[in-house]
C-alpha positions, 0 to 999 in steps of 0.5 A: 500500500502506497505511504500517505506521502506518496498521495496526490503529492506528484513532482510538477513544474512548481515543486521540481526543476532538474538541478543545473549550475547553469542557473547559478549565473542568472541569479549572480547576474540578478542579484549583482549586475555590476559585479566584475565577473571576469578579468583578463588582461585590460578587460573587465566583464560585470555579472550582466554582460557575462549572462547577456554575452552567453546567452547570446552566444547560445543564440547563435549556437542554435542558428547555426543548427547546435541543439540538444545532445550536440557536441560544441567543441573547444580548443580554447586557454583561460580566457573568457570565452571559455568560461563563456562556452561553459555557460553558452553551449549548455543553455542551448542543449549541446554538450561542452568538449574542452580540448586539452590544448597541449595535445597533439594533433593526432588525439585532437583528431581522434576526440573530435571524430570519437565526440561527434563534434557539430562546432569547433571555437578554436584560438587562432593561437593554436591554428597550426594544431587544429588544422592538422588535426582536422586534415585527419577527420572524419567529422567536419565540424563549423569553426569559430575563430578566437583571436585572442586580443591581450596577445594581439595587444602585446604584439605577439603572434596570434596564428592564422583563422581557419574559419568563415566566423569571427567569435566577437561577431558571432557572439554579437549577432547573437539575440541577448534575450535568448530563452536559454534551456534548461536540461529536460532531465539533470542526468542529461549530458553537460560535458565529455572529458577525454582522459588522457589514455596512457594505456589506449585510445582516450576515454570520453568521460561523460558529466551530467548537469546534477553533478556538475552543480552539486560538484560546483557548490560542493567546492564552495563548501568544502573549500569554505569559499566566501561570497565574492571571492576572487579566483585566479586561473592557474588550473587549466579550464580544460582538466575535469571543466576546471574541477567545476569551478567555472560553475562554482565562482557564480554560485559566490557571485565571485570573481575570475582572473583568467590567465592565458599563460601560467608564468611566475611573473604573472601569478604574482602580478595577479595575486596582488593587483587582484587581491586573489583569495584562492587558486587551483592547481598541480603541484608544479603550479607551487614550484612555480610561484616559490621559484620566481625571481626575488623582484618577482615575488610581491607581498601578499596582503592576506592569506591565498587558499591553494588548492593541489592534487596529484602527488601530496606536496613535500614537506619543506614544499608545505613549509615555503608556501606558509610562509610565502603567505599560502594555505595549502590544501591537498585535494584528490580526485579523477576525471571520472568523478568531476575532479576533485571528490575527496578533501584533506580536511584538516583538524584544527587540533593537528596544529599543536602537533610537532611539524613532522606529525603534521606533514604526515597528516598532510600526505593523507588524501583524506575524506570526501567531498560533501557532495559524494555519498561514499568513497571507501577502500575495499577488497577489489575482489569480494568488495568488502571495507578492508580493515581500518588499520592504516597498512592494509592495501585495497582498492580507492572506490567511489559512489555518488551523483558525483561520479560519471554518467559513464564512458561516451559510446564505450560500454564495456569501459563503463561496466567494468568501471562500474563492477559491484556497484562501485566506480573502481578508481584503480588506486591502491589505498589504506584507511586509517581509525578515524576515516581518512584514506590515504593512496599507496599506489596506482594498481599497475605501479606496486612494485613486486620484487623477490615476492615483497609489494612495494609501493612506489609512492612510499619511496617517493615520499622519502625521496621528496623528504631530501632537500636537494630533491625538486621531483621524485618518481618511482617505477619498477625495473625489470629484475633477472634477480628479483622480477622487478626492483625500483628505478627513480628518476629524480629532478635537482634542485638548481646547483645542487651536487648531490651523488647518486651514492648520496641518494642511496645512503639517504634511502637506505637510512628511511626505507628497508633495504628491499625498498631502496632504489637500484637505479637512480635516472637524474634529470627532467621527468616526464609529465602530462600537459596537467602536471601529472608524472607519465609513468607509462614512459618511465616504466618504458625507459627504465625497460630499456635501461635494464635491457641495455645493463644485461 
């Protein structure tokens, strides 16, 4: 028998709208027309212009035939029109492809076929790219040319229009008054990220509208940021849509100062011309800003929220950035679920514990987001919680509204993503007493050497501890001995003199002497256009060392 509260209490138009962080926007262009929503360079866009300009952007997306399910795509920097094509191509149905703008031209071509791209906004800076990507696909999509004006302004070389369609004169034509959608349905499709298929073709990681609003307002949440905040763009639009925070920053009615480029002198121009209160980005953005020259750096005027993820950040790295005048807060995630899903939510009472406990505390990935409804470490093949003791390995798996629809037109991708009812992350973790999870390693980088597990992460930890130590990263090593043993590839400090016999004996006085490195690679490591280290070319180069050394 149906409950009371199931009678004549049916969802209707009055009581029920599909959850959209698209009317986040309405509402700061309602309630604070004349605050300054977007910075880049010289120009200053309030609040009202910004609504006005994307909706007529989707106007005239919706002249030129781009309607609901579509797939708009983007190869755009930090730029306004990028923060507009996260508002514009949604309000007219279609579905927001970011193109990583450091890719080549070969994987553009791929993503744009595999997405079905209808309409391509392109920056003239990246023209050469674009045209050889499209002179390989298959899809003929319309272009819309951005020539950037900060870069013409600094007489700066802004590349060739591919296109028929200037972006200022589509946007112009287009109708301010346009009756935006809204989705029929929160589950329909925002946006696709490809991941960055390291090990296959890419992988289109499909957002839908209710996860990228409760993803938006859970950053605000969990990274208490106040109304009105200013936020410089330091992370790049195209990773996970910004972790969201395209959508997040109109919920606070704040600020975006976009960066084209992120250079040192930049950042810290920004940060005190601005007075930035928060900014996002991998760890390599941290090297960035403590690295610039003395008569770079600027005082800052109260304290910057940093946002990082990736690796957890050394401790003398945690150590500058307090006192360059930064909190820094470790976050974790994976495109597949928004971004950012899990928080190192610090207790207060850590702060009395002596500065090693503390960075300890520090290297934890922590909890979730408020917006995920569970994140968990389970045994990957019977799915039960292993013990919370802090050693015992499982895997990192998540369930909630903020993980993925699933993988564009791969559907054995998706299930297997999906196994058990959890979504499978394929990192390796513990969880301690009080709940707080901490990765070990990815599934495919423990090291099994003489039949012991060795996480490499555990290794890179020590390594990073060394104070002439920039980057660390650990891979296994073929073995005839021993199957596998670890290989580390370290970057410098500048003028630093250290040996590799000095990183042995640092290695061997932390780390049991199974866990010690046998063969140290010094020089630049190889990283993904988001700061992440590509250890699939590292485990191939240190193949290659071993084959040589036999």
């Amino acid at each position: 028998m149906a409950s009371i509260y199931d009678q004549d209490l049916e969802q209707n138009q009055a009581n029920y709208q599909p959850l959209t962080p698209l009317t986040f926007l309405e509402r700061a262009a309602t309630v604070f027309p004349e605050r300054i929503a977007i910075v880049y360079g010289g120009l200053e866009i309030t609040y009202a212009e910004f609504y006005r300009r994307c909706r007529q952007l989707a106007s005239a997306l919706t002249a030129r035939g781009i309607g609901r399910g579509d797939t708009v795509s983007a190869m755009l920097a930090n730029t306004p029109p990028m923060l507009e094509a996260h508002y514009a191509v949604p309000m007219c149905g279609a579905v927001l492809h970011a193109l990583n703008t450091r890719l080549d031209a070969g994987v553009i071509a791929f993503q744009l076929d595999h997405a079905e791209s209808k309409l391509l906004i392109t920056d003239t800076g990246f023209s050469s790219t674009i045209a050889a990507a499209l002179e390989t696909t298959q899809v003929t999509p319309l272009l819309i040319d951005y020539a950037d004006p900060v870069l013409a302004a600094e007489n700066r070389q802004t590349g060739e229009r591919l296109g028929t369609e200037d972006y200022e004169e589509l946007v112009s034509g287009g109708d301010a008054e346009f009756a935006w959608l809204m989705p029929n349905n929160e589950w329909d499709a925002i946006s696709v990220n490809y991941t960055s298929g390291t090990t296959g073709d890419p992988k289109g990681v499909v957002y839908h509208h209710r996860g990228a609003c409760l993803l938006a307002q859970g950053n605000a949440i969990t990274a208490s940021i106040p109304k009105h905040a200013v936020y410089l763009w330091t992370l790049p639009m195209f990773h996970c849509n910004g972790w969201c925070f395209p959508w997040t920053l109109s919920a606070v009615s704040g600020t975006h100062v976009c960066l084209r480029e992120v250079r040192a002198d930049a950042i810290w121009r920004a940060l005190d011309q601005h007075q930035v209160t928060h900014l996002c980005g991998a760890p390599v953005v941290m090297s960035t800003i403590l690295n610039a020259e003395p008569e770079v750096k600027r005082p800052l005027q109260r304290q910057v929220d940093f946002f990082t993820a990736a690796a957890p950040p050394p401790e003398r790295v945690l150590a500058d950035m307090r006192e360059a005048g930064f909190n820094v807060t470790h976050l974790y995630g994976l495109t597949e679920v928004y971004g950012p899903a899990v928080v190192n939510d610090w207790n207060s009472e850590w702060e009395t514990l002596p500065a090693q406990q503390q960075a300890s505390l520090k290297a934890r990935q922590g909890v979730r987001y408020h917006a995920l409804e569970e994140l968990d470490v389970l045994d990957p093949e019977t799915l039960e919680p292993v013990p919370r003791d802090g050693e015992t390995l499982g895997e990192v798996m998540f369930r909630g509204n903020v993980v993925m629809k699933g993988y564009l037109k791969n559907r054995a991708a998706t299930d297997e993503a999906f196994k058990g009812g959890w979504f499978h992350s394929g990192d390796l973790g513990v969880v301690y007493p009080d709940g707080y999870i901490q990765l070990k390693d990815r599934s495919k980088d423990i090291i099994i050497s003489g039949g012991e597990n060795i996480s490499s992460i555990e290794v890179e930890e020590v390594l990073h501890k060394h104070p002439q130590i920039v980057a660390a990263a650990v891979v296994a090593m073929p073995d005839n001995k021993w199957g596998e043993t670890p290989c580390a590839f370290v970057e410098l400090a500048q003028g630093s003199d250290v040996s590799i016999e000095d990183l042995t004996a640092w290695c061997k006085e932390h780390l049991a002497g199974f866990k010690v490195p046998r063969r140290y690679v010094i020089g630049a490591i190889a990283k993904t256009s988001t700061g992440k280290v590509q250890k699939f070319l590292l485990r191939q180069q240190a193949a290659r060392l071993a084959t040589a050394a036999d």
